[in-house]
C-alpha positions in Angstrom: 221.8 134.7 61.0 219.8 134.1 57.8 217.2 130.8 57.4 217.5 128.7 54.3 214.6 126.1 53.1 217.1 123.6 53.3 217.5 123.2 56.9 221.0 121.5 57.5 221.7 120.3 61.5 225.7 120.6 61.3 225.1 124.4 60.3 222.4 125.0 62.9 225.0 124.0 65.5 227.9 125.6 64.1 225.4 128.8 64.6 225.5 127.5 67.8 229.0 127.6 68.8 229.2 131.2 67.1 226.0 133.2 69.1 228.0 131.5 72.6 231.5 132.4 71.6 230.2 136.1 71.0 228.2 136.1 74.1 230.7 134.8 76.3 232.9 137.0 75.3 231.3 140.2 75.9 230.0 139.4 79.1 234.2 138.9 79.9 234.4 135.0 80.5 237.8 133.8 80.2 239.4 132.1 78.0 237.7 133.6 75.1 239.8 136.9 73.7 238.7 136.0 70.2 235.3 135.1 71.0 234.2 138.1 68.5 235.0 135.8 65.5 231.6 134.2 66.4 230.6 137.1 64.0 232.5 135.9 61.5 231.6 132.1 61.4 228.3 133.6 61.0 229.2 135.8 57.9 230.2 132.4 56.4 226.9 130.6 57.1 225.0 133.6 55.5 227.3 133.9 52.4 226.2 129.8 52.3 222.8 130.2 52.6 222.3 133.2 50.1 224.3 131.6 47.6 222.0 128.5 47.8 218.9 130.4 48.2 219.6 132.6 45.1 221.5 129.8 42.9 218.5 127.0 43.6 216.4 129.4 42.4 218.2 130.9 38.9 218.4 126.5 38.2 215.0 125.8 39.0 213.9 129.0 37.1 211.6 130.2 39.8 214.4 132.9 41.8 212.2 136.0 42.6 213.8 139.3 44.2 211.0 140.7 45.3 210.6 136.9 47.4 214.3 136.8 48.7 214.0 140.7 50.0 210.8 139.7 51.6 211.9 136.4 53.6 214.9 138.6 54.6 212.9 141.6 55.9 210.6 138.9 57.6 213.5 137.3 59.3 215.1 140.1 60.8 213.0 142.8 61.2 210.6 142.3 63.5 212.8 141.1 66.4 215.5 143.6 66.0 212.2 146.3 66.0 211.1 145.0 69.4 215.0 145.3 70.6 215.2 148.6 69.7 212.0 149.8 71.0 212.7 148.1 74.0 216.2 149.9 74.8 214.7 153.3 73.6 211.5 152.9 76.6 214.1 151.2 78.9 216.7 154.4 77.8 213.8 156.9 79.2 214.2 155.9 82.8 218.2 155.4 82.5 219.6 157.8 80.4 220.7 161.5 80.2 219.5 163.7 77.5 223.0 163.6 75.4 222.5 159.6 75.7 219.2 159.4 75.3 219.9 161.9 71.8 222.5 159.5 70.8 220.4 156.3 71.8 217.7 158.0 68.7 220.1 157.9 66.4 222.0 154.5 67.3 218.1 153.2 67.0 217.5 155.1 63.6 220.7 153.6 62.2 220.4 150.0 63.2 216.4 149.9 61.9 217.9 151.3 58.4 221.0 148.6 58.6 223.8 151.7 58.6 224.7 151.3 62.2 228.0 150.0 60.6 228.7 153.1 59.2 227.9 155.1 62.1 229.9 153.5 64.3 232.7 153.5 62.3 232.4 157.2 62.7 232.1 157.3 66.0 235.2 155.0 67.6 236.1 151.7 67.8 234.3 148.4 68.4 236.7 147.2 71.5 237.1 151.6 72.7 235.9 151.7 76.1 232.6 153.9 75.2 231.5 150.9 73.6 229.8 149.3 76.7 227.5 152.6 76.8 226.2 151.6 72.6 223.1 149.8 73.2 222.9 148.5 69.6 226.6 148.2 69.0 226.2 144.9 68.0 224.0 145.3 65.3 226.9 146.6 63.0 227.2 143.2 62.1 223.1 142.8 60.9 223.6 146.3 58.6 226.7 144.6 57.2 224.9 141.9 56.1 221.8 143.3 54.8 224.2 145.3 52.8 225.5 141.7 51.6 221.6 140.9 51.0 220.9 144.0 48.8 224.4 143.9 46.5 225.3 139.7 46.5 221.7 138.9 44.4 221.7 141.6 41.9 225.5 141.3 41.2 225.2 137.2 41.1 222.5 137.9 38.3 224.3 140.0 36.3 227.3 138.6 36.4 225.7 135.2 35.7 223.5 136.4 32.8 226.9 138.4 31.8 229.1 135.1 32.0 227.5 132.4 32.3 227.9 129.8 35.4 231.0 128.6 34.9 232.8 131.2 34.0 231.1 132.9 37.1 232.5 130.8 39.5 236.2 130.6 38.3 235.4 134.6 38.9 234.3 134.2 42.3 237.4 133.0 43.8 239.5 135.8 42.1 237.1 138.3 43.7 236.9 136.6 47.2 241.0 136.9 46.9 240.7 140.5 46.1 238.1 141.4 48.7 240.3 139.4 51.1 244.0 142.0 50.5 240.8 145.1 50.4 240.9 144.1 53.8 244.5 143.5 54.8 245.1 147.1 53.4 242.1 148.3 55.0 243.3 146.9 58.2 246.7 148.5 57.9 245.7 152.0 56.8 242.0 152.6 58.4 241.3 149.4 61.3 238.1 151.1 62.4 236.2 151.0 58.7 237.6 147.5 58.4 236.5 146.3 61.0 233.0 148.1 60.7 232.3 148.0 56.7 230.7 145.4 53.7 233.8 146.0 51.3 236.3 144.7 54.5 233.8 142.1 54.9 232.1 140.9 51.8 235.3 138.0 51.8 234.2 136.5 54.4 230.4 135.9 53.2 231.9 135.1 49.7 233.8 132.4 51.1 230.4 130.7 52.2 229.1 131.6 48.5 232.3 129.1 47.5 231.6 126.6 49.5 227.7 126.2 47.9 228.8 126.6 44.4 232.2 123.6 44.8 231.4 121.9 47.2 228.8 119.7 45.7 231.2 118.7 43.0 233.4 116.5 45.5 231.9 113.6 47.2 234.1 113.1 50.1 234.8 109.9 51.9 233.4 109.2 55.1 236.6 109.6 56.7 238.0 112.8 55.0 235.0 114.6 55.3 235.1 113.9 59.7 238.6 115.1 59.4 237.6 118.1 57.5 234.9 118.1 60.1 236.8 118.4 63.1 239.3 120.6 61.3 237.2 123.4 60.8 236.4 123.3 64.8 240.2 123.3 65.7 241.1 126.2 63.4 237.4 128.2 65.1 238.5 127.4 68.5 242.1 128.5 67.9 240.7 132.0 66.5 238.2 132.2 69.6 240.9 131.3 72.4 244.3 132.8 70.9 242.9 135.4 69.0 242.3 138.8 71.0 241.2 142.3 70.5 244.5 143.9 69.5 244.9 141.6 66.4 244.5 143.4 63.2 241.0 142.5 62.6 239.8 141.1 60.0 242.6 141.0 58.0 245.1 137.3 57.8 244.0 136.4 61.3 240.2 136.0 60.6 241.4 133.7 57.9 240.8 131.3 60.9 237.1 131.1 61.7 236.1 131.6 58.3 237.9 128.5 56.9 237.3 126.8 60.0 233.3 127.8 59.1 234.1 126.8 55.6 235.2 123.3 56.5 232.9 122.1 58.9 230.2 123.4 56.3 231.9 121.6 53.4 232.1 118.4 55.4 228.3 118.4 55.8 228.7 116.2 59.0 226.6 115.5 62.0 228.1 114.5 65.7 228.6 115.6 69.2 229.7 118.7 68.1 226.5 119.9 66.2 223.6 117.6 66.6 222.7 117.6 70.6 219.8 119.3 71.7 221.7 122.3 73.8 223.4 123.5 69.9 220.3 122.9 68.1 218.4 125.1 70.8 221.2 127.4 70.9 221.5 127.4 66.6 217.4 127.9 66.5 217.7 131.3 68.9 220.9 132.2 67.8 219.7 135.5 66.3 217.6 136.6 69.2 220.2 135.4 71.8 222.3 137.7 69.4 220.1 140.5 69.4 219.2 140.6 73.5 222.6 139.5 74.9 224.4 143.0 74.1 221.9 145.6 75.5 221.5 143.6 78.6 225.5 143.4 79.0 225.4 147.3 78.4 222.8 146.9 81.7 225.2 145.5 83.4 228.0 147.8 83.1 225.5 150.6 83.8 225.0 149.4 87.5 228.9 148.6 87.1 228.1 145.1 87.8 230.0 144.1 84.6 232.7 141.1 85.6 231.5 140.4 88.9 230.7 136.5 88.6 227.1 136.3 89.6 226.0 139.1 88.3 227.9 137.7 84.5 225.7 134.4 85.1 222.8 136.1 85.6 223.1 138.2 82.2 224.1 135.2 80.7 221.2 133.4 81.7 218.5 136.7 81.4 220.1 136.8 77.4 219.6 132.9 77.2 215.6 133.9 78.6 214.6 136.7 76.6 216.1 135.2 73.4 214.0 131.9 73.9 211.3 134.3 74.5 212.1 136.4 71.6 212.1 133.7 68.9 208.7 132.2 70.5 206.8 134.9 70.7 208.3 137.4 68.1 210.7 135.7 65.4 208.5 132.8 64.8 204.5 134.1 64.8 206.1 137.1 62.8 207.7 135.0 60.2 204.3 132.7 60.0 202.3 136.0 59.5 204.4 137.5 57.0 204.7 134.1 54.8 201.3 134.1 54.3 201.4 137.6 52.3 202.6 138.1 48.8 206.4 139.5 48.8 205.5 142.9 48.1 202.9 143.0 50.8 205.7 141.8 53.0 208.3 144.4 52.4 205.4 147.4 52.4 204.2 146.0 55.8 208.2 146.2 57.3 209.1 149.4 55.6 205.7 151.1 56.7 206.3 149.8 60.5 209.9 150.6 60.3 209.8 153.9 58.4 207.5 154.7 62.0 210.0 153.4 64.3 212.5 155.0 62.6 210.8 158.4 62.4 210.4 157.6 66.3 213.5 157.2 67.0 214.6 160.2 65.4 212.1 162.6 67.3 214.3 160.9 70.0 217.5 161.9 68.8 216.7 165.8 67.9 214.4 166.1 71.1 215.1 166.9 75.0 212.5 165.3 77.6 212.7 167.3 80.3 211.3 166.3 83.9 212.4 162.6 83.0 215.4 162.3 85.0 216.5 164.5 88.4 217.9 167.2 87.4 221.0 166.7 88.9 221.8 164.1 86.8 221.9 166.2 83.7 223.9 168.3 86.1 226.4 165.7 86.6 226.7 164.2 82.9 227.7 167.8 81.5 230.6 167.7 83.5 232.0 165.4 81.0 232.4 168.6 78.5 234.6 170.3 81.1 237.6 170.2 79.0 239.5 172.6 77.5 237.6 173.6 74.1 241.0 173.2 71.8 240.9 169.7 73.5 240.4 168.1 69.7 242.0 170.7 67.5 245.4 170.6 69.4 245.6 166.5 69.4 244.8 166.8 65.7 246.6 170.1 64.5 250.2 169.0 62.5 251.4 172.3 64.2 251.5 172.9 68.0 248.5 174.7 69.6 249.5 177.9 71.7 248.3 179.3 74.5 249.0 182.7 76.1 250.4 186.0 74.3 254.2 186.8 74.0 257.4 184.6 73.7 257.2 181.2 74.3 258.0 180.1 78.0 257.8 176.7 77.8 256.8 173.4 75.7 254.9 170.7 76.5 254.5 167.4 74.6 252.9 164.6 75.2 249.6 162.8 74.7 246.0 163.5 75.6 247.0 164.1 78.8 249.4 167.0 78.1 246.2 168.2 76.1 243.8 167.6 79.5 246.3 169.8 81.6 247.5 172.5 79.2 245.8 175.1 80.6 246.3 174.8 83.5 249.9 175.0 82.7 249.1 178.2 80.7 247.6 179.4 83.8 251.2 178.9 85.7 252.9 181.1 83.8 253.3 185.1 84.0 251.8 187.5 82.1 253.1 188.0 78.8 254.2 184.3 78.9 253.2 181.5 75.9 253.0 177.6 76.0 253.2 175.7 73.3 251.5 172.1 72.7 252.4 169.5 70.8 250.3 166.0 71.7 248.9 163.0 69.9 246.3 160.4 71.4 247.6 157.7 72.1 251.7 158.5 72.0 254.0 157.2 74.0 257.3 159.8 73.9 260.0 157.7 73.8 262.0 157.1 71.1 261.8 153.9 69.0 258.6 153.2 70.4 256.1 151.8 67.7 252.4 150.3 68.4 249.6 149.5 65.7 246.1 150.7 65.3 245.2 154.0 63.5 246.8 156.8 65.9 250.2 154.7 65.0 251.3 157.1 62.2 250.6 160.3 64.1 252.3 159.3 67.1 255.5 158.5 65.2 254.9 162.0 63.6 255.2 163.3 66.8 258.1 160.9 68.0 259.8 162.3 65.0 259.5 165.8 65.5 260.7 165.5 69.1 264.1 164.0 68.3 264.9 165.5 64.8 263.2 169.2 65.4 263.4 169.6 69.0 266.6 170.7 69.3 266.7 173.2 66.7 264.3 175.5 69.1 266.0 177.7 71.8 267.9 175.5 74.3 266.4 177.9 76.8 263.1 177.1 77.1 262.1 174.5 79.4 260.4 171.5 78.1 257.0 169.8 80.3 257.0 165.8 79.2 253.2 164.6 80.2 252.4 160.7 79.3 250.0 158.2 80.7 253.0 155.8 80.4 251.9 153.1 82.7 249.2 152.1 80.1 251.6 152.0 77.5 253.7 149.4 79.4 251.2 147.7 81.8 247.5 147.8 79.6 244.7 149.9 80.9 243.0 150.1 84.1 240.5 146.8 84.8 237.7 146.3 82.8 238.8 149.3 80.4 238.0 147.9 76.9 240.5 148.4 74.1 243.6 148.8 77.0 243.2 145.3 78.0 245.3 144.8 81.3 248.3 143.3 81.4 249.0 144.1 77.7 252.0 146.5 76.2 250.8 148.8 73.7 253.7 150.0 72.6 256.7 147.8 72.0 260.6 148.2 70.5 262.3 145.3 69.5 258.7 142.9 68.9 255.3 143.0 70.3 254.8 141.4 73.9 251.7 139.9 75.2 252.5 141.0 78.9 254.9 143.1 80.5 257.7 140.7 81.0 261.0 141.3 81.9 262.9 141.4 78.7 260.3 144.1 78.0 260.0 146.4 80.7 264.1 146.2 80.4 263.9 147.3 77.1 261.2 149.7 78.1 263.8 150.8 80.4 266.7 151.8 78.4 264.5 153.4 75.6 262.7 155.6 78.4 266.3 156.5 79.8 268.0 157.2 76.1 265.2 158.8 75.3 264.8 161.2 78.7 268.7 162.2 78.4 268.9 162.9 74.8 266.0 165.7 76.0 267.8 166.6 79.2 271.3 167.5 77.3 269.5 170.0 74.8 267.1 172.0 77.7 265.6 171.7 80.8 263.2 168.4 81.4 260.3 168.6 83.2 258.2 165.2 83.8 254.9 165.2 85.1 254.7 161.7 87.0 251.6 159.3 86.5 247.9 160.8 87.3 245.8 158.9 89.2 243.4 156.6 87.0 239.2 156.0 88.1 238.4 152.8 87.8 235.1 154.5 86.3 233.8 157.5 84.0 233.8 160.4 86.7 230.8 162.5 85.5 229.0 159.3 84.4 229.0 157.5 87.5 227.6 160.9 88.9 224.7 160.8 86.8 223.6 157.4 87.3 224.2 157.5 90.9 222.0 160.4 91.0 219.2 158.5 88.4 219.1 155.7 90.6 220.0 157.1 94.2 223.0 155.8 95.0 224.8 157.7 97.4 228.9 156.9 97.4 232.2 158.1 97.4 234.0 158.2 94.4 237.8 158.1 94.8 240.8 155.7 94.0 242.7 154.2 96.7 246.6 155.6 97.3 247.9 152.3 97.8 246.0 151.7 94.5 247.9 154.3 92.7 251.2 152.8 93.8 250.7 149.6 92.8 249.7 150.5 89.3 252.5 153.0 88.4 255.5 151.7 90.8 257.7 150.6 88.1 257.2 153.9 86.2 257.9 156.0 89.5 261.1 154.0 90.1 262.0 154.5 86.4 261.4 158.1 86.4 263.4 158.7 89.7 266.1 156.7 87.7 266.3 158.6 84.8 266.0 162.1 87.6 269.2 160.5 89.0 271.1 159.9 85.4 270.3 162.9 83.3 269.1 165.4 85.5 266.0 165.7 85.0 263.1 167.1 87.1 259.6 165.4 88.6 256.5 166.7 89.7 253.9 164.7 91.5 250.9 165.5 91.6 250.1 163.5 94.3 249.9 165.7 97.4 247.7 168.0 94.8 245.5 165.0 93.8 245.6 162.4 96.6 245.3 163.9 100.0 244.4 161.6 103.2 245.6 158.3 101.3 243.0 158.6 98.9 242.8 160.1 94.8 239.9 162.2 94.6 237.6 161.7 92.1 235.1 164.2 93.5 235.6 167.5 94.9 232.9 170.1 96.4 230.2 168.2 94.3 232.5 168.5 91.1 234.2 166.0 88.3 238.2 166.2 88.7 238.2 164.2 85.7 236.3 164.4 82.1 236.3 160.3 82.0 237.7 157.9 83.7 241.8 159.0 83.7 242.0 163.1 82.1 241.7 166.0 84.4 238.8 168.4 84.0 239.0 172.2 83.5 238.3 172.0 87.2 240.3 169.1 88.4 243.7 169.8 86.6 243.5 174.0 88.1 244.7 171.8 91.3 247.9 171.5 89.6 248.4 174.9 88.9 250.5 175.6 91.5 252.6 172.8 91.1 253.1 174.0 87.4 254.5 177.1 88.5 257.7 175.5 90.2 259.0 175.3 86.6 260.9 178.9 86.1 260.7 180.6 83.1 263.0 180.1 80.2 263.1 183.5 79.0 265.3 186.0 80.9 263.2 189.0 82.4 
């Protein structure tokens, strides 16, 4: 995403294949689960470039800081300013006040290049909120203006400190070390790898390596095509069998940025690189970057997202407005701006984007009333209509409880035991306490392991349950709430960092889909695991809650923005489909070990059809977790579970 004044054909192409990957797949085309290592092949051409850029200079005797800040700031700034000034005025006609607050701030960050940071804080980079972050993808711009700002001044030290040579038999070493910061980084905190420079900085270092040995070796004509072709096989392996679950960027990116490395080493022009679709595509690459995301965010906002016309026609709108963008913005701007001095340059950006800035955080601290209908806002603070422990009990190490007096019964589970516990509470008698215990994210059956960063508190919680369990009185009854049938199946369609059709949770080995050796071993754990319960104290299982194929409160709100007048509700025959094999498994295990279900279907799905909506209200918080006011329609189910305390 950076310009160098040597301008090289094979990279401008190579820049090609990454902005389509990247695009491609966010707007959900198949074929491409590891289209986000587009990103990555970029990090390598920028690591390149700066290395050139700043070593060129040092040997000509002419490098200037104050010049390489300035062509950077020239570079990027003035599109991504008209992209986020864009989303914030189209943002005032779409978006409720909370969203429009959190637009401000998502603007702020990505104008000062810390949108990495903040949306490390926030959640993942494949969670399903992610198709309502506007500038989402400009993580990866912070991450490498942060490259900018630290690779030149530590390059100088180190090279005034060392020397050159001894500098780049250093390089390597650190690129090796950055590289296991990563792995570790991966294992122990996945979001901040994927989102930060020191998880990162590897990648753009490998580039560096390539400009500094690479003009050592002369390769033959031959070797240097099969280097060539190499580095595309190893990129197009990452972008089609590489997918959102891998443990990113740790050993798997080691694809694309080798792959990146060798085709840049090879220095080779051909089919591949040089026609004029990759060169167009390489010379708007950074616009067709910056435009694509907001206007898939557009598309998931009319929920238009994965419906194949509509994915052409954002395709081709992103294609449009990043011509557009480097015709009319990225190239005048970047005339303009080379025809000042350097410091001219960076006092003209940081005055115009110390304003936008300061804009965008009026935006962020400020309400706008009279902007949208009010029911809207109405509609969109339903999604707070959870219980107000929600996030202390899925957190706490101890279990949350709820009522006064001895306990009557325990619940465990996952966010959804959390999204119904009071209504549980509310079952009970006077005098009568619940207890809690959940984790996001757990599945509560025994042996089961997944990855990611809930993995350690779920086994936590998996350990508890069979090692301390039993040690409490065998009296009191125990509630098991789960959304199981994501565990074994994937998410709902179109629910990003579920995929469908994915396990996420496995015993013996991971599985790519639900296959029958693994929904056999899904079987027996399920069953072991429901009868070691069921021989200490009464079982309770609450069976599979419907699932929306949409956020319940935010669908409200837009329909009301835009005037849409619908029904909101899940089919029953739906329902069945998706959680059949759990039902049957669950009616197995009532049959073997005595335990007893609840449905909550005649509570949730009258007249063949799962509410979504009732008397103008959520039932849900999101898309699959009961509201305060959807799950009191389980209250009196709740109370078919007798006490465990004699009276």
């Amino acid at each position: 995403m950076a310009a160098s004044n040597m301008f090289r054909a094979d990279i401008n192409g190579l820049r090609a294949w990454a902005v389509a990957a990247v695009v491609l797949y966010h707007f959900g085309v198949p074929g491409l689960g590891g289209g986000f290592a587009g990103v990555d092949v970029f990090f390598v051409i920028s690591g390149f470039l700066m290395a050139g850029i700043v070593e060129r200079g040092l040997a000509q005797g002419n490098f200037s800081l104050a010049r390489f800040y300035a062509a950077r700031a020239a570079r990027i700034w003035p599109a991504l300013l008209v992209v986020c000034l864009s989303v914030l005025a189209l943002g005032w006609f779409l978006l409720v006040d909370s969203e429009y607050n959190r637009l401000g701030k998502h603007v702020r960050d990505s104008l000062l290049f810390s949108s990495n940071l903040r949306y490390a804080d926030e959640a993942g980079y494949f969670d399903s909120a992610s198709h309502g972050k506007w500038l989402l993808h400009t993580w990866s711009l912070s991450v490498e203006w942060q490259f900018y700002l630290v690779f030149p001044l530590a390059y100088l030290l180190l090279r005034r400190l060392l020397g050159v040579e001894r500098l780049k038999r250093l390089l390597p070493l650190l690129t090796l070390a950055l590289l296991l910061v990563s792995v570790w980084m991966v294992q122990r905190m996945p979001t901040e790898a994927f989102f930060t420079l020191q998880s990162r900085a590897w990648e753009m270092l490998v580039g560096a390596l390539v400009f500094l040995y690479v003009p050592r070796m002369a390769w033959r004509t031959g070797v240097a095509r099969l280097l060539h072709y190499a580095g595309f096989v190893l990129i197009a392996v990452s972008f089609a069998l590489v997918d959102e679950l891998a443990q990113w960027p740790g050993w798997p990116a080691l694809l694309p940025v080798l792959g990146a490395a060798l085709v840049i080493a090879a220095a080779q022009p051909g089919v591949l690189v040089s026609g004029r679709l990759w060169q167009w595509l390489g010379d708007k690459s950074y616009s067709i970057y910056l435009w694509h995301w907001p206007v898939m965010v557009l598309l998931h906002f009319f929920e238009r997202a994965g419906q194949g016309l509509w994915v052409l026609g954002g395709i081709a709108l992103s294609l449009l407005l990043g011509g557009l963008s480097y015709r009319l913005i990225e190239q005048p701007a970047r005339r303009w701006l080379s025809a000042l001095p350097p410091w001219r340059v960076l006092l003209v950006c940081l005055l115009v984007i110390g304003l936008a800035a300061g804009l965008a955080q009026y935006v962020r601290k400020h309400t706008f009333t009279s902007r949208l209908p009010a029911q809207a806002e109405h509609y969109a603070r339903q999604a707070d209509n959870h219980d107000p422990r929600l996030f202390e009990c899925l957190r706490d190490k101890e279990a949350c409880r709820y009522g006064e007096g001895p306990t009557d019964l325990l619940v465990l589970g996952d966010s959804h035991a959390a999204s119904v516990i009071t209504a549980v509470a509310a079952s009970r008698e006077a005098g009568r306490s619940v207890l809690l215990r959940a984790r996001s994210a757990c599945l509560m059956v025994f042996g089961a392991q997944r990855s990611g960063s809930s993995a350690a508190a779920c086994a936590a919680l998996q350990g508890w349950a069979m090692n301390e369990l039993s040690t409490l009185d065998p009296q009191i009854p125990l509630l098991l709430v789960n959304r199981t049938s994501s565990y074994a199946f994937g998410g709902m369609p179109g629910e990003a960092g579920e995929p469908a059709g994915r396990p996420t949770f496995f015993f013996s080995r991971p599985y790519r889909t639900p296959e029958p050796a693994y929904l056999q071993e899904f079987r027996r754990h399920y069953l072991d695991t429901l009868c070691t319960l069921a021989r200490q104290r009464p079982v309770y299982v609450l069976q599979p809650m419907p699932e929306m194929l949409l956020n319940v409160p935010e669908a409200m709100a837009r329909d009301a923005i835009i005037g849409r007048q619908r029904e909101l509700f899940l089919p029953l025959d739906a329902y069945q489909q998706r959680h059949a094999f759990i039902r049957d498994l669950q009616q197995e295990a009532a049959r073997q070990c005595g335990i007893k279900l609840l449905d909550p279907l005649p509570y949730l799905c009258p007249e063949g059809r799962c509410l979504a909506v009732q008397e103008g209200r959520a039932l849900y918080y999101d898309d699959d977790h009961l509201s305060e006011f959807g799950n009191r329609l389980l209250v009196p189910l709740f109370r078919s579970i007798p006490t465990g305390i004699p009276h």
